[in-house]
C-alpha positions, 0 to 999 in steps of 0.5 A: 726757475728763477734762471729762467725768468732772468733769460726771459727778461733779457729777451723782452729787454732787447725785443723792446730796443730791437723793435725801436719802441722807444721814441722812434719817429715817423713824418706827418706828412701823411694822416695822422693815423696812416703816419702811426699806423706806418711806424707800428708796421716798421716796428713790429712786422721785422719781429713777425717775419723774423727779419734775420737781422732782427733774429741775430740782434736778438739772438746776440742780446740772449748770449750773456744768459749762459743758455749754452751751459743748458744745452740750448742754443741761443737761437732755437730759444729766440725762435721758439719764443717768438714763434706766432708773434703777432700784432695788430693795429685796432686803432689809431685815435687823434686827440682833438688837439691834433697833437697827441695820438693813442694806437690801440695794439693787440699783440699777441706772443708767448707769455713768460707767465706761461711759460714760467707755469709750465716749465715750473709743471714740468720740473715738478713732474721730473723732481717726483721721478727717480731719474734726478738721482743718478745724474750728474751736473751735466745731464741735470743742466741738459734736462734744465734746459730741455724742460725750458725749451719744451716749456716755451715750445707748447706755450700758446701765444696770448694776444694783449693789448696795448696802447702806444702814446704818440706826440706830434713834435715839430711835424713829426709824430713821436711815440712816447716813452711807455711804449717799453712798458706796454711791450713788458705788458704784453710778454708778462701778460 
């Protein structure tokens, strides 16, 4: 399922860009941890609704993965895997500095480990069935996708967490650049 892994990565790929974790910046004008706790709201809360404009980016980021010679629509697949995304600010510690913060972040959504697992059960178990041998390319690639979309389907969401660096800059506090590798962490936890 190696295909699979690459349209996983595409996706967590521009989740990350879509979800502006990377050095967005948000005023001091307020506390420190009401400043952090802001900036992590904008960020997260479009991609827990499902704002349309952030399911469409997505969506559009999903499109050089070939999920259509699968059968499956490049929608339905952003929207299963974001289905129970969650998040939730635990804490927000100011360094005695005053110029360094950490926000402590569960996350919780679907795991490509998991998924990736599932869908590795399910293709095990339509190898070991006869049905392989009397299909053509096409319905072969269907099936692939199907065992894809199911396998993301029942995948219930993890949470993990997360700590999100900020760095107080000329009043403004900034996050600092693992926030990309914290959300890769909590996608292939």
């Amino acid at each position: 399922m190696s295909k699979m892994k690459k349209i996983l990565a595409v996706l967590v790929a521009a989740l990350a860009l879509t979800a502006g974790l990377s050095l967005v910046a948000c005023s001091s004008s307020e506390s420190p941890e009401d400043a952090i706790r802001a900036d992590l709201a904008a960020q997260f809360d479009p991609i827990k609704n499902h704002d349309q404009a952030v399911m469409d980016e997505l969506t559009a980021s999903v499109e050089s993965a070939g999920l259509d010679e699968y059968g499956i629509s490049n929608s339905d697949y952003v929207a299963s895997l974001l289905d129970g995304f969650d998040y939730a600010v635990d804490s927000v510690t100011v360094a005695e500095d005053g110029n360094t913060a950490t926000a402590a972040v569960t996350v919780t959504c679907k795991t490509f480990t998991d998924a990736t697992a599932r869908a590795e059960e399910l293709s095990a178990e339509f190898g070991e069935s006869d049905e392989i041998l009397d299909m053509t390319a096409d319905e072969l690639n269907a099936k692939i996708g199907e065992i894809m979309m199911q396998a993301i389907d029942e995948t219930e969401p993890k949470a993990t967490t997360c700590e999100f660096g900020y760095t107080l800059v000329d009043g403004t506090w900034t996050i600092d650049a693992n926030a990309e590798s914290e959300i890769y962490n909590a996608f292939f936890a």
